[in-house]
PLY file of the C-alpha trace (Angstrom):
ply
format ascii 1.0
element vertex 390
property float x
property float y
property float z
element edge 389
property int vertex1
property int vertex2
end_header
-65.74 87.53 4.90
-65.41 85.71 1.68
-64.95 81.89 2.00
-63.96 81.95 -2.38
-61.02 84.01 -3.47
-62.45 86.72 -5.73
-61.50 85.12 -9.29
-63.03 85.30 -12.73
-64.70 81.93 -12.23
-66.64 82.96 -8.91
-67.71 86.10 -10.98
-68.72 83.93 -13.96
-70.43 81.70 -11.66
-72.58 84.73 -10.05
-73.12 85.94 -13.46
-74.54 82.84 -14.78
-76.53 82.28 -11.62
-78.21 85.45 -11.82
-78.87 85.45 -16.17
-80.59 82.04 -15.20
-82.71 83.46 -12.48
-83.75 86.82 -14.11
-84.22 84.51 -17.55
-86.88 82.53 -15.89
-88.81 84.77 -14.19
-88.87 87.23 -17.06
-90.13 84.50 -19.44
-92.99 83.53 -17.15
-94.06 87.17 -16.63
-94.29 87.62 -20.28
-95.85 85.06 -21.20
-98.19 84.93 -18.00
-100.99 86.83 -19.77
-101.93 84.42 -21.50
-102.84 82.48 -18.50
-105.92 83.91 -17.48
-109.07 82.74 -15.57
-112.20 81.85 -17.72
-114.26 85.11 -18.22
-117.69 85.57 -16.54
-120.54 84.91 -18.51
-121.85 88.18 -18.97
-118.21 89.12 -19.97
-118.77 86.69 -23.25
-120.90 87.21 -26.52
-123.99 85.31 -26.40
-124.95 82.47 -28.40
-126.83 83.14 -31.46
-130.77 82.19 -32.65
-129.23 77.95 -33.23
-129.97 75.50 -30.94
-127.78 75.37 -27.73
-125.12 72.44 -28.45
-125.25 69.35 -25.96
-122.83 68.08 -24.04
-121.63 64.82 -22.97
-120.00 65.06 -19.20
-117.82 61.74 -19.95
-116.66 60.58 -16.31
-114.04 56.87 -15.73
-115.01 56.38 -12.39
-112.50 53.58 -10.26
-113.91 53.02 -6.74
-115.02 57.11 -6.36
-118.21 55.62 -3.82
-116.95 57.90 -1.83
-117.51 61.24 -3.97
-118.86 60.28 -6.64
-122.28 61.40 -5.72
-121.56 64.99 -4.54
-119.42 65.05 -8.08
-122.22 63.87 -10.24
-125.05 66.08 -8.58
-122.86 69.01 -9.76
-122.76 68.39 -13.00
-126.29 68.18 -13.11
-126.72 71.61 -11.92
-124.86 73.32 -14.87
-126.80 75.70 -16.04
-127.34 77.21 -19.56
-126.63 73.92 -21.35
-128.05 71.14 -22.46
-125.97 67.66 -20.75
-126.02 63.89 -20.20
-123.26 62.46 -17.89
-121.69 59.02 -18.56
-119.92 57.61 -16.16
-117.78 54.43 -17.09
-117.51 52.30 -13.95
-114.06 50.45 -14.93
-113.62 47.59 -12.77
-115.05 48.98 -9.19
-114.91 46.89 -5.97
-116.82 49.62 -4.18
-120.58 51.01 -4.26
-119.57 53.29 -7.24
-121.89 51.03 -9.79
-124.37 51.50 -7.12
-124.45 54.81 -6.64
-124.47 55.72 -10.32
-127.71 53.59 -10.41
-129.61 55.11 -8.59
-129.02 58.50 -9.44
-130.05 57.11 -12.74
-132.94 56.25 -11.70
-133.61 59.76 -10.57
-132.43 61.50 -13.65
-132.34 60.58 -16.83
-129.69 62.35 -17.98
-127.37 59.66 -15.99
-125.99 56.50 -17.46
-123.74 53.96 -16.40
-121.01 51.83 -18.50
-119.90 48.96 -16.37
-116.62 48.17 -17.14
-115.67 44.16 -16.02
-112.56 43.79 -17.35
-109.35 45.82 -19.35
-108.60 44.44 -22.70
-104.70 44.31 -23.50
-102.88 47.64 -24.69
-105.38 49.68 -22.71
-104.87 51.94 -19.61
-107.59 51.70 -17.66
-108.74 55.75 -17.88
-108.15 55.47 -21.38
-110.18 52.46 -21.47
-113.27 53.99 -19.65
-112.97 57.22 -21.12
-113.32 55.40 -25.03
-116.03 53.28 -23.76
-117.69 56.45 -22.29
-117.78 58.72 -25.30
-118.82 55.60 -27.69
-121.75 56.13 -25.74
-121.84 59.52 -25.51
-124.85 61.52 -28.16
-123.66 65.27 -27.67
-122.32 67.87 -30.16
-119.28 67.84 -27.39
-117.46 65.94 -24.83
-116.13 66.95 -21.43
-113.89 64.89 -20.12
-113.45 65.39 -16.12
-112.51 63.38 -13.14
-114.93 61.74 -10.41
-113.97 63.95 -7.92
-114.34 67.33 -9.59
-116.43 70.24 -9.05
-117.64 72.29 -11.35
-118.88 75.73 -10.84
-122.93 76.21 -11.95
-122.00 78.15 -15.97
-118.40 77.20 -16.49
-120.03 74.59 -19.18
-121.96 77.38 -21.03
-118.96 79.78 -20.36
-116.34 77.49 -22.13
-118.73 77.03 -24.90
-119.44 80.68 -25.15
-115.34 81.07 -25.15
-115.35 77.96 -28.31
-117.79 80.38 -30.16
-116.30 83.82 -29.97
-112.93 82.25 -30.57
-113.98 79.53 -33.07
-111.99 76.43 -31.20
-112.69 72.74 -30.85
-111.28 72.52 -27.68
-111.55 74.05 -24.23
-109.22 73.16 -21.27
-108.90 74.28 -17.53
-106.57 73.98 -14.80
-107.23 72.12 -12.10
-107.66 73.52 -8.32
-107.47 71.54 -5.09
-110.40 71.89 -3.37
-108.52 73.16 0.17
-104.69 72.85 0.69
-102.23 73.26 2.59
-99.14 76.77 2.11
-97.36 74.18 0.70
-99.89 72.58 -1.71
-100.76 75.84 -2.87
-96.99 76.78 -3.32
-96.55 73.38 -5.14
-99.56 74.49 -7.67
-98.27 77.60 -8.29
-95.11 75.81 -9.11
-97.05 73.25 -11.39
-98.84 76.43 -13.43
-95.80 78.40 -13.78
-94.49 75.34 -15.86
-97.51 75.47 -18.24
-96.97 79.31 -19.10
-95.60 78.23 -22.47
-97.97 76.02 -23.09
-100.56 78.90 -22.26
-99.60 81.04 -24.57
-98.60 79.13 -27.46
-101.89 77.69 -27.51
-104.14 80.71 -26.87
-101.73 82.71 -29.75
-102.70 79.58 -32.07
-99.06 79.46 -32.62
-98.01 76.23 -34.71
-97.91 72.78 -32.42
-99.46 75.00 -29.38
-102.25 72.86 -27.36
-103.09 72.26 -23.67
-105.43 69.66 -22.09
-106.22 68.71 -18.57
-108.03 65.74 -17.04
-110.11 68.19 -14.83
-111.78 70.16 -17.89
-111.10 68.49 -21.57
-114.25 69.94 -23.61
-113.49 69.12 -26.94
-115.99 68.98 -30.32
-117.43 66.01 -30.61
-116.68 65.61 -34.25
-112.75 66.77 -33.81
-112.65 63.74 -31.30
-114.14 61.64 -33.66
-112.25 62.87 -36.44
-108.32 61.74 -34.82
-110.02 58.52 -33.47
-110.79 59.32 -30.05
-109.09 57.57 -27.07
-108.36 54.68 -28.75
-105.67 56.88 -30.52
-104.57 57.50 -26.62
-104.99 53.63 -25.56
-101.09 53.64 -23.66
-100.48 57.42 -23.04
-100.73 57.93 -19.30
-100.79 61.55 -20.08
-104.02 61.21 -21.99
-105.43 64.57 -21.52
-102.28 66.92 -22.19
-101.97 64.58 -25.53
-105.56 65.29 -26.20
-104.70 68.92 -26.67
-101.94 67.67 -29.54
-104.38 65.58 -31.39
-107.00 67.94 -31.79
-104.01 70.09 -33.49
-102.97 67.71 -35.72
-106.50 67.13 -36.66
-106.61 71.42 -37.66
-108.22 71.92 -34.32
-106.95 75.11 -32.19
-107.41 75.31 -28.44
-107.99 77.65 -25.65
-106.51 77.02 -21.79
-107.88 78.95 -19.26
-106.81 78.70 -15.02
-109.40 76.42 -13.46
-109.02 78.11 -10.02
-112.61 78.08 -8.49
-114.53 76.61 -12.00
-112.76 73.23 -11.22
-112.06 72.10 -7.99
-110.72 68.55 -7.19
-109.24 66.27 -4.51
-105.95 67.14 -5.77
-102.23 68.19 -4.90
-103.50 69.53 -1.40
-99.83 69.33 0.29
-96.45 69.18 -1.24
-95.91 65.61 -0.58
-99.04 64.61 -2.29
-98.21 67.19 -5.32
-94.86 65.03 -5.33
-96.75 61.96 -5.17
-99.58 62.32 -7.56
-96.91 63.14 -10.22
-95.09 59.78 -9.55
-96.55 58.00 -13.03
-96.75 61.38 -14.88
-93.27 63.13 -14.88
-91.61 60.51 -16.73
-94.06 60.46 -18.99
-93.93 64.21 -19.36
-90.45 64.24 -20.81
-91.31 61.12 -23.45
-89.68 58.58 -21.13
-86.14 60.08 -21.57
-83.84 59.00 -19.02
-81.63 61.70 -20.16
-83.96 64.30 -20.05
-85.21 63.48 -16.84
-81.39 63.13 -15.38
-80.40 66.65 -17.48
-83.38 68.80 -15.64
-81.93 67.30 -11.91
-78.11 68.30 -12.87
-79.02 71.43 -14.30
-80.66 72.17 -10.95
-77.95 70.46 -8.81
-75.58 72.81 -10.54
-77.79 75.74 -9.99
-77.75 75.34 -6.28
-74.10 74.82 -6.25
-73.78 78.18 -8.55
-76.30 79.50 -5.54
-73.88 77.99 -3.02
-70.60 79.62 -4.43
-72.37 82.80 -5.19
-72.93 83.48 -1.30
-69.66 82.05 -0.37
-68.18 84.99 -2.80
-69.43 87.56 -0.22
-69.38 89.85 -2.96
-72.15 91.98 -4.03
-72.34 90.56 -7.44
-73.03 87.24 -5.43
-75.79 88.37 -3.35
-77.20 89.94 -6.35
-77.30 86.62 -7.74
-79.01 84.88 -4.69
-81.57 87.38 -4.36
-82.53 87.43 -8.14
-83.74 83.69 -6.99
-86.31 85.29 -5.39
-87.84 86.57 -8.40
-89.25 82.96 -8.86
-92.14 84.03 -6.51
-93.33 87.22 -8.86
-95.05 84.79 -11.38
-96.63 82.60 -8.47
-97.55 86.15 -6.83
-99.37 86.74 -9.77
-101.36 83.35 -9.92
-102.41 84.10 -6.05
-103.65 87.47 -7.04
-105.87 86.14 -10.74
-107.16 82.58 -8.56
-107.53 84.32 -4.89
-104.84 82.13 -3.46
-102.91 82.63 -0.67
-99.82 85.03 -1.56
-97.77 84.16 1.72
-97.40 80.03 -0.26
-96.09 82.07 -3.14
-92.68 82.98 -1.42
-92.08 79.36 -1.48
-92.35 79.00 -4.94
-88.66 79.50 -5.33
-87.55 76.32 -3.64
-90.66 74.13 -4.67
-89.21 74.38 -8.42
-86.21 72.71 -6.99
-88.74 69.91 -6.00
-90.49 69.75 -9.27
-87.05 69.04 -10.88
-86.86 66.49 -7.93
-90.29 64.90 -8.99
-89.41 64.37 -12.63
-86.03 62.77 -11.74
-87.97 60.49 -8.54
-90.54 59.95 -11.07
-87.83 58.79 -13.75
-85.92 56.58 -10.97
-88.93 54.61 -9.71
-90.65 54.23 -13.27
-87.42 52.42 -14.21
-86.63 50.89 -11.20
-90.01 49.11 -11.47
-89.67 48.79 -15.03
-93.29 50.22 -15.62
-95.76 52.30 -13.92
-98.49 51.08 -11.31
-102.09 52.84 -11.52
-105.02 51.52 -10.08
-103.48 48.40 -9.37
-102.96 47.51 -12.65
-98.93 47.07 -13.50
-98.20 48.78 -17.54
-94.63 47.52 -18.11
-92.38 50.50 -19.26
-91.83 49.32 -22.79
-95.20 49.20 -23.75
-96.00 52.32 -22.71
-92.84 53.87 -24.61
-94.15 51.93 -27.18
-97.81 53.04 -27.58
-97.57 57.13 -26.12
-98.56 59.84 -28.42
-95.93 62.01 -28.94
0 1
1 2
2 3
3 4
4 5
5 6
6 7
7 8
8 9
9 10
10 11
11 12
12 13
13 14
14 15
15 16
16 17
17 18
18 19
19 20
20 21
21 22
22 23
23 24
24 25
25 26
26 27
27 28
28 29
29 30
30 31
31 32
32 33
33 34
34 35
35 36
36 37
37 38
38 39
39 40
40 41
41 42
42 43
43 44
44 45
45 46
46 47
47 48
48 49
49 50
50 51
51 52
52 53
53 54
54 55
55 56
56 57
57 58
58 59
59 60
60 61
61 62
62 63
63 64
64 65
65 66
66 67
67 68
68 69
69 70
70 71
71 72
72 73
73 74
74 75
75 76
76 77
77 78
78 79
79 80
80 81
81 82
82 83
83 84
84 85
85 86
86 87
87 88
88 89
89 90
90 91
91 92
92 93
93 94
94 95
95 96
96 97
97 98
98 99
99 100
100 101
101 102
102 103
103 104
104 105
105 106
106 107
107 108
108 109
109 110
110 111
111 112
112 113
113 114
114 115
115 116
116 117
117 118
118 119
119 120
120 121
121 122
122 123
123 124
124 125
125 126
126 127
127 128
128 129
129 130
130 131
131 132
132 133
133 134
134 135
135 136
136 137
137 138
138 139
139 140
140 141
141 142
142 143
143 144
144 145
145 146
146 147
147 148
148 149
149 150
150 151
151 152
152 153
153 154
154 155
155 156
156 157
157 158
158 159
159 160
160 161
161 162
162 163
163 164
164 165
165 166
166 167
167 168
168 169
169 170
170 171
171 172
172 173
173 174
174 175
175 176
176 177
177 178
178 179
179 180
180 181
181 182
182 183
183 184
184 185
185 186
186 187
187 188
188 189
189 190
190 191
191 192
192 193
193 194
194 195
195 196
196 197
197 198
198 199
199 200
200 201
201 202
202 203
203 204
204 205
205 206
206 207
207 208
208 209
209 210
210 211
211 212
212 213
213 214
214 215
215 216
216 217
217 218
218 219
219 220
220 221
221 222
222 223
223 224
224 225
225 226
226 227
227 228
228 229
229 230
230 231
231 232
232 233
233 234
234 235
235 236
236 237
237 238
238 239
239 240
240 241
241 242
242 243
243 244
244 245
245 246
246 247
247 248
248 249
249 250
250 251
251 252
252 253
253 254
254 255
255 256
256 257
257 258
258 259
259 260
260 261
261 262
262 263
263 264
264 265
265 266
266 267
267 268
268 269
269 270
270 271
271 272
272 273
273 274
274 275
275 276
276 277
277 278
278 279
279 280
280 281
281 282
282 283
283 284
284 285
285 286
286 287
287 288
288 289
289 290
290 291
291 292
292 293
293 294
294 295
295 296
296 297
297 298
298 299
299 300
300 301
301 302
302 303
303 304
304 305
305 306
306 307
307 308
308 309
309 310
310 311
311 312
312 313
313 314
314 315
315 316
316 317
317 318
318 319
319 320
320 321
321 322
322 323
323 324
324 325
325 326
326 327
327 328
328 329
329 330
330 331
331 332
332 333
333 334
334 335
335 336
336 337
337 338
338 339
339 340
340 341
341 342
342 343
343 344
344 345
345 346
346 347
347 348
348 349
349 350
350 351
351 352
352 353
353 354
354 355
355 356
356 357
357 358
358 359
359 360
360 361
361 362
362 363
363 364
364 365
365 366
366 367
367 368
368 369
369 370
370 371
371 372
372 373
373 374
374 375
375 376
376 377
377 378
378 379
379 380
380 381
381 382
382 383
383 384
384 385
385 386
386 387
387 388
388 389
């Protein structure tokens, strides 16, 4: 029984409900090809008769005693590549300095930057990470996170991949070491909104780039070139922005799925995934309240199209509700290229909801604090509008 008289506007409503639906997942399956895991080596041309490049593993390490060894110990077991590892230590309270040591001590190819205190207009990763590669000798940098872990040849892969394709700058995605349905859901969720991104930058199409803090290898002479970090000193999203300033430096980039090449302590429920993008949302969409507050009414509105669609009771209407189900083909297809659980991708469909949530609960407390807080250090919201590459 139909709770809505059957007029023009309920049919509008369905009609719009289901274009919106069908729009989005349509768009993501196209453009989902481009989002592909990194090849296997012997999949990739082989380097020629010059000298194999080496690469600086640039680490900012904050009180990581806890994993910082296990982290370190597999980057030393790339293989096929020649590597240091730098690890700036910015301001630790814990063993991390420690630890670092004496793995130093055992290899060589370790080095510590001690970081005492943060100099004004400076994030703290930012910070570390400048200090890091000002210290850093190789032909190129990879930028990654204390708690990552690399597989054994994704190094010599992504170079391989910066050869055939003749980039400056490799990125992958990165993959939470074990999560829960719902943390999986949630990264599924958190690729399907990089699809664009994907394949503007792997079509070299103009102002198309990617970068993530998990895998950032870029040419050590394009980094030089747009100034490095320092150029990123108050951008909180340091390595997305990365991506753009190798491109305006006539750099082109590849993105590849991290999946099991780059595995890290990260987004391993839904609440964390929520969490973790507290200080990053806002930043996402420039620090526009209006943007932030546009992407939560469009969804409100969506779900109320949703709501009025079923209360039709008309088959147009369920047509409409069901077409919201076609949210989970994209995530379907992530399960199926990263060996992911497909049962968290039928939740995909109500976790985009909650990344529209996230941006607007990331907007709301970033202004309600009237800055971010990372790592116990307090960046008032000004001066990071202020001082974020754009």
């Amino acid at each position: 029984m139909a709770l809505l008289p059957d007029t023009w506007v309920a049919t509008a409503i369905c009609a719009v409900v289901l274009c919106v639906f069908v729009a989005f997942a349509a768009s993501m399956l196209v453009n989902q090809r481009w989002a592909q895991p990194l090849p296997p080596l012997d999949a990739l041309p082989a380097p020629g008769a010059a000298a194999t490049p080496r690469v600086s593993i640039v680490v900012a390490a904050r009180d990581e005693a806890a994993g910082i060894e296990a982290a370190l110990r597999g980057f030393l077991a790339q293989r096929g590549v020649a590597i240091e590892v730098i690890v700036a230590s910015d301001r630790s309270a814990d063993d991390t300095g420690a630890i670092v040591r004496r793995l130093a001590a055992e290899d060589p190819r370790v080095r510590l930057v001690e970081i005492a205190t943060l100099p004004e207009r400076w994030l703290g990763k930012t910070h570390a990470l400048h200090l890091g590669a000002q210290a850093a000798a190789g032909d190129w940098l990879l930028f990654t996170d204390a708690d990552c872990h690399l597989s054994p040849d994704v190094i010599a892969r992504a170079l391989r991949i910066a050869a055939r394709d003749g980039v400056d700058h490799v990125a992958l995605t990165p993959a939470p070491i074990q999560a829960t349905l719902g943390g999986y859901a949630w990264h599924y969720v958190f690729l399907a909104g990089l699809i664009d991104w994907f394949a503007r930058a792997n079509q070299d199409a103009p102002g198309g780039y990617v970068g993530f803090g998990a895998f950032n290898l870029v040419r050590a002479s394009t980094y030089r070139a747009f100034g490095g970090h320092e150029a990123l000193r108050l951008t909180v999203l340091d390595d997305v922005r990365l991506g753009l300033l190798v491109r305006r430096a006539g750099g082109k980039c590849r993105g590849f799925l991290g999946g099991s090449d780059t595995r890290c302590h990260w987004g391993t429920t839904l609440g964390q995934g929520i969490r973790l993008t507290e200080k990053n949302y806002f930043a996402a969409v420039h620090y526009s309240g209006a943007l932030a507050w546009g992407i939560g009414i469009f969804v409100g509105l969506l779900w109320i199209g949703v709501a009025i669609a079923l209360a039709s009771a008309t088959v147009l209407g369920l047509v409409a509700v069901l077409a919201g189900g076609l949210l989970a083909l994209p995530a379907i297809v992530f399960a199926r290229r990263l060996q992911w659980p497909i049962g968290a991708a039928f939740l995909a469909p109500f976790v985009h909801s909650l990344a529209a949530y996230a941006v607007v609960r990331s907007a709301f407390l970033t202004w309600r604090r009237g800055g971010v807080q990372w790592r116990d250090t307090f960046y008032p919201l000004a001066e990071l509008r202020d001082g974020a590459v754009r």
